[in-house]
PLY file of the C-alpha trace (Angstrom):
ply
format ascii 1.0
element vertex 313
property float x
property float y
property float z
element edge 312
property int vertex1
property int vertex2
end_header
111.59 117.05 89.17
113.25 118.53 86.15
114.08 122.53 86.17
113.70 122.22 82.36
110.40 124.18 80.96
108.66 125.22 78.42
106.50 128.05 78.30
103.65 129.27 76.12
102.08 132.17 76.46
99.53 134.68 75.60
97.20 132.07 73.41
94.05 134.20 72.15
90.93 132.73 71.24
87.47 133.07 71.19
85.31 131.11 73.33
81.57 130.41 74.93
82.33 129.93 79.00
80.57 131.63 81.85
77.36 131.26 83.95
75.71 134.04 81.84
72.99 134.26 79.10
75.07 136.12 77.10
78.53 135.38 77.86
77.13 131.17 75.97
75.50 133.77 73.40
77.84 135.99 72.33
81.10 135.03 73.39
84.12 136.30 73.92
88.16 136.59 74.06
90.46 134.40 76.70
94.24 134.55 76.74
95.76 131.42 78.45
99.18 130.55 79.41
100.27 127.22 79.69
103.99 126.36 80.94
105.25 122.73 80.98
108.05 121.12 82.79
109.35 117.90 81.60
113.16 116.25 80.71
114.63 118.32 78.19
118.15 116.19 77.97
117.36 114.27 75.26
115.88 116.95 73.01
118.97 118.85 73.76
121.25 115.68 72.33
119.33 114.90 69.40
117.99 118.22 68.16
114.66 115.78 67.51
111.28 117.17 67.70
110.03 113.72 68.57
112.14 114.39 71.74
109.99 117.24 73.03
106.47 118.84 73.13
105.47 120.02 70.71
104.41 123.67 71.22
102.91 123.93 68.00
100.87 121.12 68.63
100.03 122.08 72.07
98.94 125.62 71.07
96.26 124.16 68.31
95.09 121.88 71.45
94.35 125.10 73.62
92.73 126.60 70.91
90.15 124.06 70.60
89.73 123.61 74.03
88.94 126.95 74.05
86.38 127.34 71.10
84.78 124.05 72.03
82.34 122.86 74.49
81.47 125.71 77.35
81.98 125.75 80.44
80.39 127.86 83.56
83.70 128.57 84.98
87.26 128.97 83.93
88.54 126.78 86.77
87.14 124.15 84.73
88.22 124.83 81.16
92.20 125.68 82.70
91.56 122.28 84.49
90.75 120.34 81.22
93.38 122.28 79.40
95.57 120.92 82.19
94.76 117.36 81.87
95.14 117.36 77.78
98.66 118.60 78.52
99.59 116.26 81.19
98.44 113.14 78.93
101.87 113.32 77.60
103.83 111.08 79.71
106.74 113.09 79.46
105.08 115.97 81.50
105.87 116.40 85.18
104.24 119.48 85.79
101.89 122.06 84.03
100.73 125.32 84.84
97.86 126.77 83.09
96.72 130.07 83.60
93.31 131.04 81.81
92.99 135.13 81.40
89.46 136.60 81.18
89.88 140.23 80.43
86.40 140.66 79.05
84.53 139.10 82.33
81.16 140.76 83.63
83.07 141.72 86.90
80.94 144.89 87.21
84.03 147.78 88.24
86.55 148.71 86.28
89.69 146.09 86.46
92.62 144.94 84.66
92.15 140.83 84.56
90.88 138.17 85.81
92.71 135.07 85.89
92.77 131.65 87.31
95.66 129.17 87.56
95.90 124.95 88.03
98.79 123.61 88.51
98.67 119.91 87.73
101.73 117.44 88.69
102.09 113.87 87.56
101.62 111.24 89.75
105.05 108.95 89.65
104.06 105.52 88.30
105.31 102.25 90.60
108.42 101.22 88.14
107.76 98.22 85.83
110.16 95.11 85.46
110.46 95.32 81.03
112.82 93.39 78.54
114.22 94.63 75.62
116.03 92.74 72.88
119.03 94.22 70.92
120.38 93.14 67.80
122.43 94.16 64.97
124.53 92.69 61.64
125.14 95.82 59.60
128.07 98.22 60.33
126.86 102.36 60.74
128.73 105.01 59.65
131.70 102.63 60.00
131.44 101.14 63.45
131.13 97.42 63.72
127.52 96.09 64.77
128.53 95.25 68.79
129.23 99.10 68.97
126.09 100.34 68.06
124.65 97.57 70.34
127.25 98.87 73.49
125.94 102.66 72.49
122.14 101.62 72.33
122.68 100.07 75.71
124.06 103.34 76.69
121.27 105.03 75.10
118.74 103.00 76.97
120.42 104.03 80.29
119.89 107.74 79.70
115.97 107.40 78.49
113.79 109.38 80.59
111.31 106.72 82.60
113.54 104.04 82.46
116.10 102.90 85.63
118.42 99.91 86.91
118.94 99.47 82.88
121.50 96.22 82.88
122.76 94.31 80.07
123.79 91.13 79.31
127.23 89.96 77.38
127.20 90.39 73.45
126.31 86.58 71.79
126.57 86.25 68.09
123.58 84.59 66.02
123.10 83.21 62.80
120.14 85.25 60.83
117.07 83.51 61.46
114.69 84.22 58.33
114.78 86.72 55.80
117.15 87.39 52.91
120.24 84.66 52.77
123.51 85.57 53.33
123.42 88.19 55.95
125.64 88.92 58.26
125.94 87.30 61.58
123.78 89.29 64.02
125.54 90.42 67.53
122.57 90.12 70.41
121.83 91.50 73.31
119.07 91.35 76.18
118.19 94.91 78.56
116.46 94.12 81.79
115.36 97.70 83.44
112.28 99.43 85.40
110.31 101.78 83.68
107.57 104.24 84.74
106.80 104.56 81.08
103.51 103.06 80.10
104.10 100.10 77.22
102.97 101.93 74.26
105.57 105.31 75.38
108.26 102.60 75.56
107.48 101.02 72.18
107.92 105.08 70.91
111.17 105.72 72.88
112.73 102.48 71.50
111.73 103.59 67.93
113.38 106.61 68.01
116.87 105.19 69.42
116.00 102.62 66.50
115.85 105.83 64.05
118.70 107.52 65.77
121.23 104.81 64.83
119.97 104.94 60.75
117.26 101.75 61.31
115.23 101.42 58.06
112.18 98.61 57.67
112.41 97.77 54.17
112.94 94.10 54.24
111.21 92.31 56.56
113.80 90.08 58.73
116.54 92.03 56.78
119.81 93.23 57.64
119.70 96.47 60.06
121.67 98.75 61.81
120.07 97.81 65.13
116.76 96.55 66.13
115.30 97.02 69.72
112.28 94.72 70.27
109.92 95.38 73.58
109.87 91.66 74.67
108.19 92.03 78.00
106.37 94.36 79.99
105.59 93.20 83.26
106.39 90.32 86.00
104.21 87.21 84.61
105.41 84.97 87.85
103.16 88.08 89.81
100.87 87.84 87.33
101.14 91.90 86.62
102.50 91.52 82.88
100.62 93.39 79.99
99.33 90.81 77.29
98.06 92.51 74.11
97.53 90.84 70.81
97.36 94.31 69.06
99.48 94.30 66.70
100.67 97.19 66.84
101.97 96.69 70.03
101.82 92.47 70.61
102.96 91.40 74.46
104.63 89.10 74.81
106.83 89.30 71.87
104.95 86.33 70.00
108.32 84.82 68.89
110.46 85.27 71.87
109.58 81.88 73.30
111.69 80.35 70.64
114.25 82.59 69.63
117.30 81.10 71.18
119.44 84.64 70.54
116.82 86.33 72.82
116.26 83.65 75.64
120.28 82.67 75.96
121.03 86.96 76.58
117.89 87.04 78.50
119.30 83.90 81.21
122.77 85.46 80.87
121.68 88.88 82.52
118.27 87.56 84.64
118.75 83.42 85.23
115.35 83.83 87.32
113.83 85.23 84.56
110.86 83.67 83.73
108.29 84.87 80.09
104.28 84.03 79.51
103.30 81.50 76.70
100.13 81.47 76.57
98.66 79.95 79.49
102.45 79.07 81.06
104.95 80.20 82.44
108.43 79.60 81.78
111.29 79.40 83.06
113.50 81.55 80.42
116.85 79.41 81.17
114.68 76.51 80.36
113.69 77.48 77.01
117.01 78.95 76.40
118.10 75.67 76.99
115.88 74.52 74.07
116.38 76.89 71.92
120.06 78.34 72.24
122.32 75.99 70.22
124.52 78.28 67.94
124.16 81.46 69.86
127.64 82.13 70.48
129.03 84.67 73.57
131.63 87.09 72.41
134.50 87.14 73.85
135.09 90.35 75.98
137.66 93.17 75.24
140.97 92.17 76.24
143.00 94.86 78.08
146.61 94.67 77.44
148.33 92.93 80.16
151.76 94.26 81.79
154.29 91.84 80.19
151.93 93.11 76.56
154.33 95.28 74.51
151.47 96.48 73.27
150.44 98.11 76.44
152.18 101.27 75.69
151.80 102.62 79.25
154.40 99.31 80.86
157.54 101.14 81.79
160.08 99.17 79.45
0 1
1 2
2 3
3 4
4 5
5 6
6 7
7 8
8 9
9 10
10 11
11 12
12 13
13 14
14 15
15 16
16 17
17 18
18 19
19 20
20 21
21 22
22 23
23 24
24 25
25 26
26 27
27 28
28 29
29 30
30 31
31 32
32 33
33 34
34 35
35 36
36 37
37 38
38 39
39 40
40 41
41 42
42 43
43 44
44 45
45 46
46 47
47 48
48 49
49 50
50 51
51 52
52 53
53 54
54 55
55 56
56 57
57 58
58 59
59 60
60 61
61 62
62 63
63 64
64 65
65 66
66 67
67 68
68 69
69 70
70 71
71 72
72 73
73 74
74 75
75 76
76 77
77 78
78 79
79 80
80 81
81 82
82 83
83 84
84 85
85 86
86 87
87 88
88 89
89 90
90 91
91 92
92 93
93 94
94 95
95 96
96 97
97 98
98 99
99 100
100 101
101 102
102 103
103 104
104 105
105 106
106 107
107 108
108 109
109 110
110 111
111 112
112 113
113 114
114 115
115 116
116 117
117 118
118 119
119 120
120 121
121 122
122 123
123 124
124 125
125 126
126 127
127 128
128 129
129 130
130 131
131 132
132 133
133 134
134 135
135 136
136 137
137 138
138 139
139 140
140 141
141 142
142 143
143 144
144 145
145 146
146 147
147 148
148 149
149 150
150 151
151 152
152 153
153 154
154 155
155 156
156 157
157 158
158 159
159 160
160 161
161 162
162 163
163 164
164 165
165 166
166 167
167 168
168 169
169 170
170 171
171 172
172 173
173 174
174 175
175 176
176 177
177 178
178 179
179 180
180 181
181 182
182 183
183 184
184 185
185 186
186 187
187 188
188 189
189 190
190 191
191 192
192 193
193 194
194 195
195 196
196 197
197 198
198 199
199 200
200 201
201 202
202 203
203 204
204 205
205 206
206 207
207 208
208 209
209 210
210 211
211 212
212 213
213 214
214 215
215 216
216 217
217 218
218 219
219 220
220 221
221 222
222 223
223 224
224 225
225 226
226 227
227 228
228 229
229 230
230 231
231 232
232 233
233 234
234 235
235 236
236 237
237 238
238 239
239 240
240 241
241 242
242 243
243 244
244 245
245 246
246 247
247 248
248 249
249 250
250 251
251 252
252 253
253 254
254 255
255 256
256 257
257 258
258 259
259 260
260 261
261 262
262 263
263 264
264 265
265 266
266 267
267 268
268 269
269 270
270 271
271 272
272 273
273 274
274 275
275 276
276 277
277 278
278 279
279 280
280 281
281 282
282 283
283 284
284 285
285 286
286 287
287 288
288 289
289 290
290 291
291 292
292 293
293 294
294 295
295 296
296 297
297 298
298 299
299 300
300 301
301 302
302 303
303 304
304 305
305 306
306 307
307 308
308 309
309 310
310 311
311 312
């Protein structure tokens, strides 16, 4: 578990809760303190809100918890404040602490206070696929280097593990304006313990990191990530949604050669749903993969090179 937390504390509002008459009838103050731990690495990096919690956000969402429907006990309104905060995937652990200075105790006292501590249950990892792609240079660096630093990007994502990547191919553009540039492809295989939709998010905001715009559809970009697969269809445990906000399969990725031939490069057992089937991915690649063309690795300098300016001459 991550030492990184954050902390928020001394929330005041007014609320209805207790088991008397007049505690649902007139009301009164509680003070709650709510601390979170989660992954704050990437927040760190990219000085992105969307990285984080939101503490803001999270205070208005005590707050209403709070002034809205009443409870007998405070063991129940720290354990629903709780279970709001831990809906965010990112959250490994929260604390809530729910003060009650104004309770009926009957003697004179200081507080009353009751904390839940609530710790996310670790998901069984997911087998996902993710689709890379680029044919527009950023902030001068050639399209297979953003490609090589979302890989690397990918491989430091919270909820995601055993990231590998296949070679760099180059593609023709398939649709969209003419005369773009030739795309440079690439195909992720990893585990994640992220649920499909928190994916979808994290791969927007590498998208948005490296400058990706959507103003033409099929246009040029600086990188596109696609969420191809979520799931093992040969165990029949895939996710299949037809939202489309969020469509599984990719509906295209059965005949996009510069998907399937990076996808059988890094997993040859690979197999992807179509409809009822499914496929064999090195099949279809098979199909589908005339013109996608692998690049031809980096080249180190060999010891006769003269370029190699370590060789003793």
């Amino acid at each position: 578990m991550s030492a990184d937390r954050i902390s928020l504390r001394g929330v005041r509002a007014t609320g209805y809760h207790g088991v008397f008459e007049h505690e649902r009838r007139d009301g009164q103050e509680f003070v709650i303190d709510v601390e979170v731990t989660l992954d704050l690495g990437r927040a760190g990096a990219t000085d992105d809100l969307h990285d984080t919690v939101d503490y803001g956000a999270l205070a208005a969402g005590v707050v209403a918890r709070v002034e809205g429907e009443p409870f007998d006990l405070i063991e129940r309104l720290a354990t629903v404040i709780a279970e709001d905060v831990r809906r965010d995937r990112r959250v490994e652990e929260v604390r809530v602490t729910v003060h009650k200075p104004h309770a009926p105790v009957g003697v004179p006292f200081g507080d009353v206070a009751v904390t839940v501590v609530r710790t996310r249950e670790t998901a069984a990892p997911v087998p996902v696929v993710v689709a890379l792609g680029a044919n527009l240079p950023r902030d001068g660096e050639a399209p297979e280097v953003t490609v090589e630093a979302a890989v690397a990007a990918l491989e430091t994502t919270p909820g995601l593990a055993h990231v590998t990547a296949s070679a760099l191919f180059d593609s023709d553009p398939v649709g969209g304006p003419a005369d773009q540039p030739v795309y440079v492809n690439a195909v992720v295989v990893a585990r994640s313990t992220l649920s499909a939709q928190d994916l979808l998010e994290a791969l927007h905001g590498i998208e948005a990191r490296f400058g990706r715009s959507r103003d033409v559809r099929w246009g040029p970009r600086t990188l596109d990530l696609d969420l191809v697969q979520y799931g093992d269809p040969a165990a029949g445990t895939d996710v299949v949604s037809a939202d489309p906000a969020l469509t599984l399969p990719h509906p295209r990725a059965h005949a996009r050669g510069f998907v399937l031939v990076p996808w059988a490069d890094v997993d040859p057992a690979a197999v992807l749903r179509h409809g009822d089937r499914v496929l064999a991915v090195r099949d279809l690649a098979g199909a589908t993969g005339h013109g996608i063309r692998r690049r031809a690795p980096a080249t180190a300098p060999g010891p006769d090179d003269p370029s190699d300016e370590g060789h003793e001459r």
